[in-house]
Residue frames as a rotation matrix with the C-alpha (Angstrom) as fourth column:
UNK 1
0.537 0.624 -0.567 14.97
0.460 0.347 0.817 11.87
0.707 -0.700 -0.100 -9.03
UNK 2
0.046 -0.601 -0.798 17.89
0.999 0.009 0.050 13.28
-0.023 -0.799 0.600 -7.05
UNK 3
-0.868 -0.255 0.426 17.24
0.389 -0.881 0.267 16.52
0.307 0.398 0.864 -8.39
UNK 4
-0.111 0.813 -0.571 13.74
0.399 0.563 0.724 15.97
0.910 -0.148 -0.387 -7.56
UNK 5
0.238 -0.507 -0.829 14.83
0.671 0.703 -0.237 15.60
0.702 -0.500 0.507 -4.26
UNK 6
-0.406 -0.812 -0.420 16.86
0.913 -0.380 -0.148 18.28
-0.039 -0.444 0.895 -3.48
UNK 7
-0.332 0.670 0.664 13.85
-0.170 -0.735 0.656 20.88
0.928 0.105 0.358 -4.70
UNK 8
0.444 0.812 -0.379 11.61
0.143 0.353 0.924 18.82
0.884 -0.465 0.040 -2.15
UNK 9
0.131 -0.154 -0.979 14.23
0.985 0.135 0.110 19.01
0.115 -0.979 0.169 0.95
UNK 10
-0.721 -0.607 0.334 14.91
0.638 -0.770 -0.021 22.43
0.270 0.198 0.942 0.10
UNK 11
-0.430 0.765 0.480 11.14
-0.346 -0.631 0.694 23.73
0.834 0.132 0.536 0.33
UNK 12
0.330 0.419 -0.846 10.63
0.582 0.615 0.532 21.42
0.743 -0.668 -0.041 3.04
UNK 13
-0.702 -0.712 -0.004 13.31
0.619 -0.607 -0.498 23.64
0.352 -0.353 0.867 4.91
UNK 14
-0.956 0.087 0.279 11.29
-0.117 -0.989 -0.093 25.99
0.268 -0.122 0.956 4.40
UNK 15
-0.576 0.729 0.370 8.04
-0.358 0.182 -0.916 24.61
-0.735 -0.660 0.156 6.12
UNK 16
0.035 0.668 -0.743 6.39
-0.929 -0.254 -0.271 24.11
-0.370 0.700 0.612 2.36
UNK 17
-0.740 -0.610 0.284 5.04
-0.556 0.792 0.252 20.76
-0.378 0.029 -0.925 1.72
UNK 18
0.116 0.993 0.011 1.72
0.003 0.011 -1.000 20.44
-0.993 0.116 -0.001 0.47
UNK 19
0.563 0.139 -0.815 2.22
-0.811 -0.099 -0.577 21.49
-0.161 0.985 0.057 -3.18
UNK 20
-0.545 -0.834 -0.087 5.14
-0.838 0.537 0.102 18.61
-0.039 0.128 -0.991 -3.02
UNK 21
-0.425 0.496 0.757 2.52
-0.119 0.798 -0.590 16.11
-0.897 -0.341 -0.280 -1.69
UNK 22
0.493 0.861 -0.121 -0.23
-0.275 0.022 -0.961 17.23
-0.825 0.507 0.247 -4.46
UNK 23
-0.048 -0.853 -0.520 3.14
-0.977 -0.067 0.200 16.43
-0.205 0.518 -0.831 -6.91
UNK 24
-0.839 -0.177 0.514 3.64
-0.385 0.861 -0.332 13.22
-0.384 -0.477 -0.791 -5.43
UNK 25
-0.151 0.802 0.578 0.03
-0.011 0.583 -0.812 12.12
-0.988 -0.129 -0.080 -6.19
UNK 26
0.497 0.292 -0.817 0.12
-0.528 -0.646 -0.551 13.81
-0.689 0.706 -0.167 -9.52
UNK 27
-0.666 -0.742 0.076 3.46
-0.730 0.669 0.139 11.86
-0.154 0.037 -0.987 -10.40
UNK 28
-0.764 -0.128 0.632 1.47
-0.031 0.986 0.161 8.54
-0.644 0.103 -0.758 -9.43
UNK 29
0.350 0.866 0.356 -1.56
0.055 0.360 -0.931 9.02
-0.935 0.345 0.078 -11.65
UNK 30
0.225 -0.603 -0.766 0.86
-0.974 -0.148 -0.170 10.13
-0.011 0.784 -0.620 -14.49
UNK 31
-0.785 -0.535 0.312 2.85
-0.574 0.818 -0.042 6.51
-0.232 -0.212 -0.949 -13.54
UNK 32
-0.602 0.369 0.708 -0.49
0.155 0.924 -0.349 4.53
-0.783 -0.101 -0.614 -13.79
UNK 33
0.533 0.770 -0.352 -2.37
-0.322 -0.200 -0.925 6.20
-0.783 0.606 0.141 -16.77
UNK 34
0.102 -0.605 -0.790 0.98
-0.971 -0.234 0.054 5.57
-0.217 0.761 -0.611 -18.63
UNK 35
-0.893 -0.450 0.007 1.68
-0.447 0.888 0.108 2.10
-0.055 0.093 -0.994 -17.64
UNK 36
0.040 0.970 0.242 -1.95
0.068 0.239 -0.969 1.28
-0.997 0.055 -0.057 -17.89
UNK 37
0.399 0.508 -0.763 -1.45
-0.370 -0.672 -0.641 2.59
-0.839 0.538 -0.080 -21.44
UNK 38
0.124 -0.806 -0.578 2.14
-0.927 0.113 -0.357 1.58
0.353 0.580 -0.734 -23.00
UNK 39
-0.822 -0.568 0.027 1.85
-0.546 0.801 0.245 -2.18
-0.161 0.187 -0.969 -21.67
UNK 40
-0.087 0.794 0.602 -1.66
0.366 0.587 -0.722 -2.87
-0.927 0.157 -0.341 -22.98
UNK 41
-0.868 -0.449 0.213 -0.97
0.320 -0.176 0.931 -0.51
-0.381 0.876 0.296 -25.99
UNK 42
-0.094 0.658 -0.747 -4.05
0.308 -0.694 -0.651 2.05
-0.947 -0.292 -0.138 -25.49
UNK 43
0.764 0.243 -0.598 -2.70
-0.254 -0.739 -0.624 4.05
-0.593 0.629 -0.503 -28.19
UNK 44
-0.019 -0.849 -0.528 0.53
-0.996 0.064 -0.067 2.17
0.090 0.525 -0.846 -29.14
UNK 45
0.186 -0.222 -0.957 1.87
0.009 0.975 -0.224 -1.57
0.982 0.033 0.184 -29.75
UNK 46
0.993 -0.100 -0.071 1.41
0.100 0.326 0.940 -3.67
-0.071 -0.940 0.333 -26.34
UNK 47
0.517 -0.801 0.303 4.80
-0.529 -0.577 -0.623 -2.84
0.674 0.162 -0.721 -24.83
UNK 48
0.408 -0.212 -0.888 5.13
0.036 0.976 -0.217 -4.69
0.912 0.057 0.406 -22.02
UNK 49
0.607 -0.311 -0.731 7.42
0.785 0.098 0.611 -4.72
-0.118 -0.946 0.303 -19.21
UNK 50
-0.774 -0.606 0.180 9.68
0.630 -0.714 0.304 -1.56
-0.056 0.349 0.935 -21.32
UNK 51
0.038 0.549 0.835 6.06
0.430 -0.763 0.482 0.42
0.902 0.341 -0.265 -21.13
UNK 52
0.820 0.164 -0.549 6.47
0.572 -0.183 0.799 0.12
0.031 -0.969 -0.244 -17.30
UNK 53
0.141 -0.831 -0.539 9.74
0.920 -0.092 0.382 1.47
-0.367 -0.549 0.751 -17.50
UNK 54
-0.590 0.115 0.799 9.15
0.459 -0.766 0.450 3.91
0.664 0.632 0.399 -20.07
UNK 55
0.327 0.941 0.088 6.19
0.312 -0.195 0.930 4.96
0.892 -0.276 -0.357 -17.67
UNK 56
0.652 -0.211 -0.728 8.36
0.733 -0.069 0.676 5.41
-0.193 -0.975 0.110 -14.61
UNK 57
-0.647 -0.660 0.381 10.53
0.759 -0.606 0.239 7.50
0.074 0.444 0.893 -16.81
UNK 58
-0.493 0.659 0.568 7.60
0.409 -0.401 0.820 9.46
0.768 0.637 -0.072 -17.50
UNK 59
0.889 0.359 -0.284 6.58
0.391 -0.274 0.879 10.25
0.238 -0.892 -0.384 -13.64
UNK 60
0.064 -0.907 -0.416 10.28
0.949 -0.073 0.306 10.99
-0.308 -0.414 0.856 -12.98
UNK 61
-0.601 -0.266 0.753 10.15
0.743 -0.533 0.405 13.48
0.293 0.803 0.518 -15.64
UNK 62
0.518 0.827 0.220 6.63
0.520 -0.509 0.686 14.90
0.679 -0.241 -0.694 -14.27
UNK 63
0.639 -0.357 -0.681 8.32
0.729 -0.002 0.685 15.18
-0.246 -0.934 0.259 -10.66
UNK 64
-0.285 -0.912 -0.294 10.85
0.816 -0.392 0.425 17.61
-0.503 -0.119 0.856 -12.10
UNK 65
-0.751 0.397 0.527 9.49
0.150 -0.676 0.722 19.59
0.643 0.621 0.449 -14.45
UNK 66
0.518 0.803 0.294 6.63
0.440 -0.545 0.713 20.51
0.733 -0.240 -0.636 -11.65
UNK 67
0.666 -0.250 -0.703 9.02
0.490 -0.564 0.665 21.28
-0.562 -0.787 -0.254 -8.84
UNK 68
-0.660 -0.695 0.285 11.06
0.742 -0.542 0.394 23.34
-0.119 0.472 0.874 -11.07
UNK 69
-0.284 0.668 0.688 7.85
0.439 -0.547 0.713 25.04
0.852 0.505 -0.137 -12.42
UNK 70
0.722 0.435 -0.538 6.50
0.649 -0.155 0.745 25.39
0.241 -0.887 -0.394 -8.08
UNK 71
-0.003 -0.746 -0.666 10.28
0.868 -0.333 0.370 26.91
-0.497 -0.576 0.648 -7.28
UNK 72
-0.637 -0.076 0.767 10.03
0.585 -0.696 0.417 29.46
0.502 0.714 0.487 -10.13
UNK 73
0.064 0.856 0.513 6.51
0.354 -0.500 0.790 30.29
0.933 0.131 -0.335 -9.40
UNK 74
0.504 0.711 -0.492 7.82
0.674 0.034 0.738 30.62
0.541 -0.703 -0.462 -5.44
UNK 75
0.208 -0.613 -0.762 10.66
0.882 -0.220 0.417 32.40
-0.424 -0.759 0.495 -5.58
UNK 76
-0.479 0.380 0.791 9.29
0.424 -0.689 0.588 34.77
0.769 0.616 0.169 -8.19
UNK 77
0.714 0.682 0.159 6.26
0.207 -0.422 0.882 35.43
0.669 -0.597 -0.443 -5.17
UNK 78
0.884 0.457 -0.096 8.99
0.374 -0.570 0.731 36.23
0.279 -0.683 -0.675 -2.67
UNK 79
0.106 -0.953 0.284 11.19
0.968 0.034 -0.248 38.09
0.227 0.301 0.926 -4.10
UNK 80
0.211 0.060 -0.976 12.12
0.646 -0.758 0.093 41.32
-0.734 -0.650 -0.198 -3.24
UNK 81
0.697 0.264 0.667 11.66
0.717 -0.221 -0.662 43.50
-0.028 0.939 -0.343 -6.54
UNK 82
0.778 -0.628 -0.040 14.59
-0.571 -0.678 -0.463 45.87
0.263 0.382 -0.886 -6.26
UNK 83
-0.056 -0.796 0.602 17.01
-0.215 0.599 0.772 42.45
-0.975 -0.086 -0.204 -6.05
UNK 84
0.053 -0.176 -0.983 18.31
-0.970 0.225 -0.093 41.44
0.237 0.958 -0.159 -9.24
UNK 85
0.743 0.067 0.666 17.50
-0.428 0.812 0.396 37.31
-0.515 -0.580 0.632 -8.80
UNK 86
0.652 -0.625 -0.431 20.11
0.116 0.643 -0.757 36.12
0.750 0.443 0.492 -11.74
UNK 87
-0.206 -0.896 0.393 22.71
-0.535 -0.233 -0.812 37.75
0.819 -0.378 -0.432 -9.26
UNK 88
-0.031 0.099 0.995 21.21
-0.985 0.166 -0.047 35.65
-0.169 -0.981 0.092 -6.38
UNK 89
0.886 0.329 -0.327 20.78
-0.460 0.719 -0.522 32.87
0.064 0.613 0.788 -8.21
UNK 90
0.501 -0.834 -0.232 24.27
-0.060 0.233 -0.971 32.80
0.863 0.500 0.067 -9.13
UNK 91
0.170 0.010 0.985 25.10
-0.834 -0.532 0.149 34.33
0.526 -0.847 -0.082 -5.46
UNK 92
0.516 0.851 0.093 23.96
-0.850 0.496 0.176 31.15
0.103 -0.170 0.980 -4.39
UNK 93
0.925 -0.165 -0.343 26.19
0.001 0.902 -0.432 28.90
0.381 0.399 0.834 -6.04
UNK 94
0.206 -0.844 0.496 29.38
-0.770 -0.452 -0.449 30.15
0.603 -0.289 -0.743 -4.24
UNK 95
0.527 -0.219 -0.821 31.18
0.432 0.901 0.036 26.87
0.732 -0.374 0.570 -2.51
UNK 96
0.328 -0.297 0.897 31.91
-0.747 -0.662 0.054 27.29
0.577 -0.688 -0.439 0.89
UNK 97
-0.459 -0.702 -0.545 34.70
-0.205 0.680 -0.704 24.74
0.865 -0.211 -0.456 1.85
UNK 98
-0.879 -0.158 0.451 33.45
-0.427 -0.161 -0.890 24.79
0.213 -0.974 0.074 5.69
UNK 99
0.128 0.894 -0.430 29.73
-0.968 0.019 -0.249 24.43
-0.215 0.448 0.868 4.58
UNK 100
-0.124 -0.114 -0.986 30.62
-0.572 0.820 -0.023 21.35
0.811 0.561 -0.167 2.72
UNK 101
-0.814 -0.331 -0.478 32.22
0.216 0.591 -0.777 19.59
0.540 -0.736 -0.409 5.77
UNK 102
-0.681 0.624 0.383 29.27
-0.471 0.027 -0.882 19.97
-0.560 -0.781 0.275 8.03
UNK 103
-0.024 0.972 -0.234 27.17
-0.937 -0.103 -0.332 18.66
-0.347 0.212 0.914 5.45
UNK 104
-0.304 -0.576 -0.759 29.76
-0.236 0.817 -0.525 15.84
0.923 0.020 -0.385 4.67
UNK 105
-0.753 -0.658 0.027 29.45
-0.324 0.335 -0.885 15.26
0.573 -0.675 -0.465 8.05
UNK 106
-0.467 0.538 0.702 26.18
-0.553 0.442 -0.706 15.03
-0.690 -0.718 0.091 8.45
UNK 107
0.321 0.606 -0.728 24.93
-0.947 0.183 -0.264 13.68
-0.027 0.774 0.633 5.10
UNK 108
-0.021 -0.315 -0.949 27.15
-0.509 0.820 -0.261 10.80
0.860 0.478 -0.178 4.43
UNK 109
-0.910 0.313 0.271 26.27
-0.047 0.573 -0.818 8.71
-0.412 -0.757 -0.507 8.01
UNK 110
-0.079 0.897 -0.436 22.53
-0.791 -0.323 -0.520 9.75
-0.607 0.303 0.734 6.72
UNK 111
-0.025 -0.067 -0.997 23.62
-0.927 0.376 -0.002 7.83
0.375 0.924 -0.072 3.47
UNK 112
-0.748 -0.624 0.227 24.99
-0.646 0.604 -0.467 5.54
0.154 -0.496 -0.855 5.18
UNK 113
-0.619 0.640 0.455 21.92
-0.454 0.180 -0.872 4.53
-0.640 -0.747 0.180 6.91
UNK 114
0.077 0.840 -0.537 20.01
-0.823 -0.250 -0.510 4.72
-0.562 0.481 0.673 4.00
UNK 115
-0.004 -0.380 -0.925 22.19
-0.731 0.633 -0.257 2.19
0.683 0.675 -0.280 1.93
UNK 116
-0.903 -0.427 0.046 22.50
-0.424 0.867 -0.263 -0.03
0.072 -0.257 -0.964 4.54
UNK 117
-0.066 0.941 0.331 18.17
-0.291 0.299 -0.909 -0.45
-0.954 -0.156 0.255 5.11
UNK 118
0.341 0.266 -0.901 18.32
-0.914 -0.129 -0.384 -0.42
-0.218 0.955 0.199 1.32
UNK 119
-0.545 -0.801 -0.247 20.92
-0.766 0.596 -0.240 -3.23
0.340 0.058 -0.939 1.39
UNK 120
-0.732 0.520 0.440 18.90
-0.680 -0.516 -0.521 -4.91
-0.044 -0.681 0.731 3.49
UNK 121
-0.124 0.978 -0.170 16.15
-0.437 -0.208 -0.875 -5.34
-0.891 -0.034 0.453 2.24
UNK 122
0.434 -0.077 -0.897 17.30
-0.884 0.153 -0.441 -6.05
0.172 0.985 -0.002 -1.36
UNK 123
-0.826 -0.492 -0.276 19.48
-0.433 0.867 -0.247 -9.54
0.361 -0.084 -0.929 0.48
UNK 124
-0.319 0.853 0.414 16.42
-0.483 0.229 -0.845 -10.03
-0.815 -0.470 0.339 2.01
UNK 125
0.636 0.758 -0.146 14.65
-0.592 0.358 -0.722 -10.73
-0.495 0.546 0.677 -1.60
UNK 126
0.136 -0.449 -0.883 17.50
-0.861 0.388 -0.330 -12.18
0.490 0.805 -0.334 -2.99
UNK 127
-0.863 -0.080 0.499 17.27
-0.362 0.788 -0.499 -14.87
-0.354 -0.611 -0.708 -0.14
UNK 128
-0.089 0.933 0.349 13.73
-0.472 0.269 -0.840 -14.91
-0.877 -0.239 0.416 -0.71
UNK 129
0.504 0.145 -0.852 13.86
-0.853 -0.072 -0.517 -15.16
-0.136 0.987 0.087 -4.64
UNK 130
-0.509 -0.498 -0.702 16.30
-0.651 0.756 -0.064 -18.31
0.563 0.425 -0.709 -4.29
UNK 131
-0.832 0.228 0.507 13.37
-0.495 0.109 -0.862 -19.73
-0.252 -0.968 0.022 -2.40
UNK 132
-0.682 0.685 0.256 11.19
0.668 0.726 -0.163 -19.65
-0.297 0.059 -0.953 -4.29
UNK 133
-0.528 0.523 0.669 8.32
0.449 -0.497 0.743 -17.25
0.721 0.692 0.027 -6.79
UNK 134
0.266 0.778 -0.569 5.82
0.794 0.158 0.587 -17.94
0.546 -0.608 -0.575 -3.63
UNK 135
0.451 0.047 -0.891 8.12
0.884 -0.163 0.438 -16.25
-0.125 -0.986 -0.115 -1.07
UNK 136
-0.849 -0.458 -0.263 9.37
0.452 -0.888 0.085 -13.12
-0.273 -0.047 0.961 -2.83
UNK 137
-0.255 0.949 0.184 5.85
0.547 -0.015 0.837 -12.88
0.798 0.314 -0.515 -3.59
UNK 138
0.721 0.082 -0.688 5.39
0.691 -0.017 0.723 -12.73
0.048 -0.996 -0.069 0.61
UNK 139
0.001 -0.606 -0.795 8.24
0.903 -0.341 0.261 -10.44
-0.429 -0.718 0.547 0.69
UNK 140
-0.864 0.166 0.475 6.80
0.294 -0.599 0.745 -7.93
0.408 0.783 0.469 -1.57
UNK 141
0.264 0.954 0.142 3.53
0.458 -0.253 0.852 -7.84
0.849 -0.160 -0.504 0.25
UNK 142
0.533 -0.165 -0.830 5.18
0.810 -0.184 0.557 -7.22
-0.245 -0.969 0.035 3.76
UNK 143
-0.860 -0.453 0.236 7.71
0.510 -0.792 0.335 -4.50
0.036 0.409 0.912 2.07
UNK 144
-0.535 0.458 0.710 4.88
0.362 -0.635 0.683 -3.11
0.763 0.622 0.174 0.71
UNK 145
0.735 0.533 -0.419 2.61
0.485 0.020 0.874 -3.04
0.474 -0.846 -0.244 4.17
UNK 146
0.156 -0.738 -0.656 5.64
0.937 -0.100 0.335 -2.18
-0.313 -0.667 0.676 6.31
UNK 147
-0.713 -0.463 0.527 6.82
0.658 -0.701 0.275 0.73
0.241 0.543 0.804 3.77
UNK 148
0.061 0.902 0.426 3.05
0.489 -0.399 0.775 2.21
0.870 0.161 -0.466 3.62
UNK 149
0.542 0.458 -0.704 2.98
0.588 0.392 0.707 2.15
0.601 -0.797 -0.057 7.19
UNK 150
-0.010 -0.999 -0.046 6.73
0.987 -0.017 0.162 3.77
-0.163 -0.043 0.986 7.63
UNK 151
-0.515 -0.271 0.813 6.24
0.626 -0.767 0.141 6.55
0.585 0.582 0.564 5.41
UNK 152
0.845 0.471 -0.255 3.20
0.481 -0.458 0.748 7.99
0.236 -0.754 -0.613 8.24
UNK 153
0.698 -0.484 -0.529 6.14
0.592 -0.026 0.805 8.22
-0.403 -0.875 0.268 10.77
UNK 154
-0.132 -0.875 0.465 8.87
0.986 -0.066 0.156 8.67
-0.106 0.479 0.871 8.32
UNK 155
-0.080 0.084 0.993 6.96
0.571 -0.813 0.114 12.29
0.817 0.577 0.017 7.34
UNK 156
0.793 0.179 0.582 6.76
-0.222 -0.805 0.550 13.25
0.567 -0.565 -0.599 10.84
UNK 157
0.515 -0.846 -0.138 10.01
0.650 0.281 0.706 12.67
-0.559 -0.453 0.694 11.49
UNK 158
-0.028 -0.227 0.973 10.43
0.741 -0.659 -0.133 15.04
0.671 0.717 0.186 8.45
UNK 159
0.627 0.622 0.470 8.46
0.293 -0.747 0.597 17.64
0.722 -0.237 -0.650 10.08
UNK 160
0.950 -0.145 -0.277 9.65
0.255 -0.150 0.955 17.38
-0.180 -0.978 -0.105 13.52
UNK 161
0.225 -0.943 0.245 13.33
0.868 0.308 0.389 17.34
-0.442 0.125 0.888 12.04
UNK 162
0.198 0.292 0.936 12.12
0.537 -0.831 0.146 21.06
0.820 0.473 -0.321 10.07
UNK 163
0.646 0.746 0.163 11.10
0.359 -0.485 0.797 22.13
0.674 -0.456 -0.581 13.40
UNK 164
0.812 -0.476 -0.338 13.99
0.465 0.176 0.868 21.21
-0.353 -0.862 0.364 15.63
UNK 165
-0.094 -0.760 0.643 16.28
0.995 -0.100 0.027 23.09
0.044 0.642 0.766 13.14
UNK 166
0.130 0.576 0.807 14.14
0.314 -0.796 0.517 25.92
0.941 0.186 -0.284 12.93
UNK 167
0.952 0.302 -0.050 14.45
0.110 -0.184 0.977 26.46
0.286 -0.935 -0.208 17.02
UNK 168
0.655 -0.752 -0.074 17.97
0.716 0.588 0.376 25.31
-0.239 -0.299 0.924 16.92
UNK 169
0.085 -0.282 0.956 18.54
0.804 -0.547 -0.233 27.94
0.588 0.788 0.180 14.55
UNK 170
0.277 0.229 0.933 17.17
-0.190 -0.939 0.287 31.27
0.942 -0.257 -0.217 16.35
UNK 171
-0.699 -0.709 -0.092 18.62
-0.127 0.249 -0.960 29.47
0.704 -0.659 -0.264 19.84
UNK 172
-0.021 0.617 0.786 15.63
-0.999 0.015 -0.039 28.25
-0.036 -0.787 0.616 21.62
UNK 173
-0.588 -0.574 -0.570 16.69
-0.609 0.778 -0.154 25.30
0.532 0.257 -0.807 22.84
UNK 174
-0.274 0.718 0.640 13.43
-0.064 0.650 -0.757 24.16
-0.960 -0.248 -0.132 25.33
UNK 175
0.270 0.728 -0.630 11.49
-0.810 -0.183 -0.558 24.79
-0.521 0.661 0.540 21.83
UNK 176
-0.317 -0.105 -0.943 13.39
-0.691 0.706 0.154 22.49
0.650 0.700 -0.296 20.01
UNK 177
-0.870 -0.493 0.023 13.27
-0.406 0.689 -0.600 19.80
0.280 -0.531 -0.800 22.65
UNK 178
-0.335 0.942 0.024 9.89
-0.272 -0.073 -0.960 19.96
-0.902 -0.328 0.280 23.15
UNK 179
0.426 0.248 -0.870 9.56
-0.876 0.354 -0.328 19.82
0.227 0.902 0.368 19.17
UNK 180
-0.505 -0.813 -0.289 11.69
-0.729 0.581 -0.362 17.00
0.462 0.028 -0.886 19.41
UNK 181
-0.958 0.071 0.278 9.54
-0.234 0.366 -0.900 14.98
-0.165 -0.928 -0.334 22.06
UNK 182
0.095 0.992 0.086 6.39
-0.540 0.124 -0.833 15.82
-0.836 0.033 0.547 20.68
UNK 183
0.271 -0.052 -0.961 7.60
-0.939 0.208 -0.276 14.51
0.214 0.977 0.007 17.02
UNK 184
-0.839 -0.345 -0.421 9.33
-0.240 0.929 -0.283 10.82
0.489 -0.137 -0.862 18.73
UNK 185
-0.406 0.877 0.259 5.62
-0.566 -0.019 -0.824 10.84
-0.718 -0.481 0.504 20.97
UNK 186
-0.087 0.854 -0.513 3.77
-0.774 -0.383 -0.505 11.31
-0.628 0.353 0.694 17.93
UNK 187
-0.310 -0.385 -0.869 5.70
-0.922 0.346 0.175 8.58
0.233 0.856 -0.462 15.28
UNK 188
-0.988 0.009 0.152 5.40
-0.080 0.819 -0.568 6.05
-0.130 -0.574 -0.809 18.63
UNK 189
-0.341 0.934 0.107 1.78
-0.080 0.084 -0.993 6.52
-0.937 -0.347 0.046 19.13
UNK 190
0.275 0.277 -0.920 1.06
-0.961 0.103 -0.256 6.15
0.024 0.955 0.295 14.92
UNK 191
-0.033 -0.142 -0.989 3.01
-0.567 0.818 -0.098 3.14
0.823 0.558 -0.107 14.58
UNK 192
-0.897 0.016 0.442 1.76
-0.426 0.237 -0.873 1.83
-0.119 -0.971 -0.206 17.69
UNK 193
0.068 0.846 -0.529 -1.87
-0.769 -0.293 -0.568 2.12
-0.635 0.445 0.631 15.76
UNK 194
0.302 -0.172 -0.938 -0.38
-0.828 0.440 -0.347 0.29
0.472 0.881 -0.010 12.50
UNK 195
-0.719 -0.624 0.307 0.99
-0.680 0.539 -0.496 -2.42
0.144 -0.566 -0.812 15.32
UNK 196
-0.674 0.656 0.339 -2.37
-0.182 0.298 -0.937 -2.93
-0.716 -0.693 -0.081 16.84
UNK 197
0.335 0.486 -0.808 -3.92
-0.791 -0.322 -0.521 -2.89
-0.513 0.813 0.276 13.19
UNK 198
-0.019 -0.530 -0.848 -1.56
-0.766 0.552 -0.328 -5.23
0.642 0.644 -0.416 11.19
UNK 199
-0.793 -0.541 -0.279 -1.63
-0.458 0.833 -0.312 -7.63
0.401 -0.120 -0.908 14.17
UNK 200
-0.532 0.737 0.418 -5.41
-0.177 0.385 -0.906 -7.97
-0.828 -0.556 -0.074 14.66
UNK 201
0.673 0.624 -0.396 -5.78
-0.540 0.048 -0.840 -8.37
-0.506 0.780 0.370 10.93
UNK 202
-0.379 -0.924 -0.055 -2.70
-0.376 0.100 0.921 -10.18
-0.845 0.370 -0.386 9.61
């Protein structure tokens, strides 16, 4: 998955996110034809709760093996035919000490963040779970709602985060800002929607 990952922020970089998406969907029908399969035992002994896992193994597996197969197939299409690519390839891997530390520096706050919402969220059910079946039940549905909702914003916060790099990069700094503005606008005025939605239907 972390490998995964790192294809998916990499191509994102590069403005390319569609074929990732059509992954992504691909991934979950893999995930539900399997576990649909291996814990009723379609074609094998009922498995159970190990077909689900076996089955998430199995989407994990998809997920890589296609963005490996997309990165080939894109960096074959724009290559420049009198480069040798093993030598870029390799090129590539060269560790730049300086590099690192900016990415240390911004990655691991990033983490940060990430583990603590994760954290979270997981004391959250483990409160809920010594409650009671009922209410991690309730905190599984709202996760799930909340997350759904999230992920809208969360991708144009991708985007906008593509964009403002991209400007930042070549030094146009109104562009970014403007990208910037229109991308915190846009997330507000979505989950603003899902606000007015989730609280006239609870």
């Amino acid at each position: 998955m972390f490998a995964f990952i790192a294809f998916q922020k990499y191509w994102q970089a590069h403005e390319i996110s569609l074929p990732i998406t059509l992954i992504m969907v691909g991934a979950n029908v893999v995930n539900l034809l399997a576990g649909v399969c291996l814990v009723h035992g379609t074609f094998t002994q009922p498995m159970g709760v190990e077909g689900l896992a076996i089955a998430t193994l199995l989407c994990r597996l998809f997920c890589l093996l296609a963005i490996v197969l997309l990165s080939l197939y894109l960096w074959r299409r724009h290559a420049d035919p009198n480069e040798n690519q093993a030598k870029i390839f390799f090129r590539s891997l060269d560790f730049d000490p300086s590099l690192i530390k900016k990415l240390l520096q911004l990655g691991l706050p990033l983490g940060g963040m990430a583990f603590l919402e994760v954290l979270n969220l997981s004391l959250i059910a483990f409160g809920a779970s010594r409650i009671g079946s009922l209410a991690l039940s309730v905190h599984h549905i709202v996760v799930i709602v909340s997350a759904t909702t999230f992920a809208v914003a969360w991708g144009i916060s991708s985007a906008t985060t593509v964009r403002v790099g991209i400007h930042v990069g070549a030094g146009r700094r109104q562009e970014a800002e403007r990208s910037g503005w229109i991308g915190i606008s846009t997330g507000t005025a979505i989950m603003s929607v899902f606000m007015v939605v989730i609280l006239a239907f609870p």
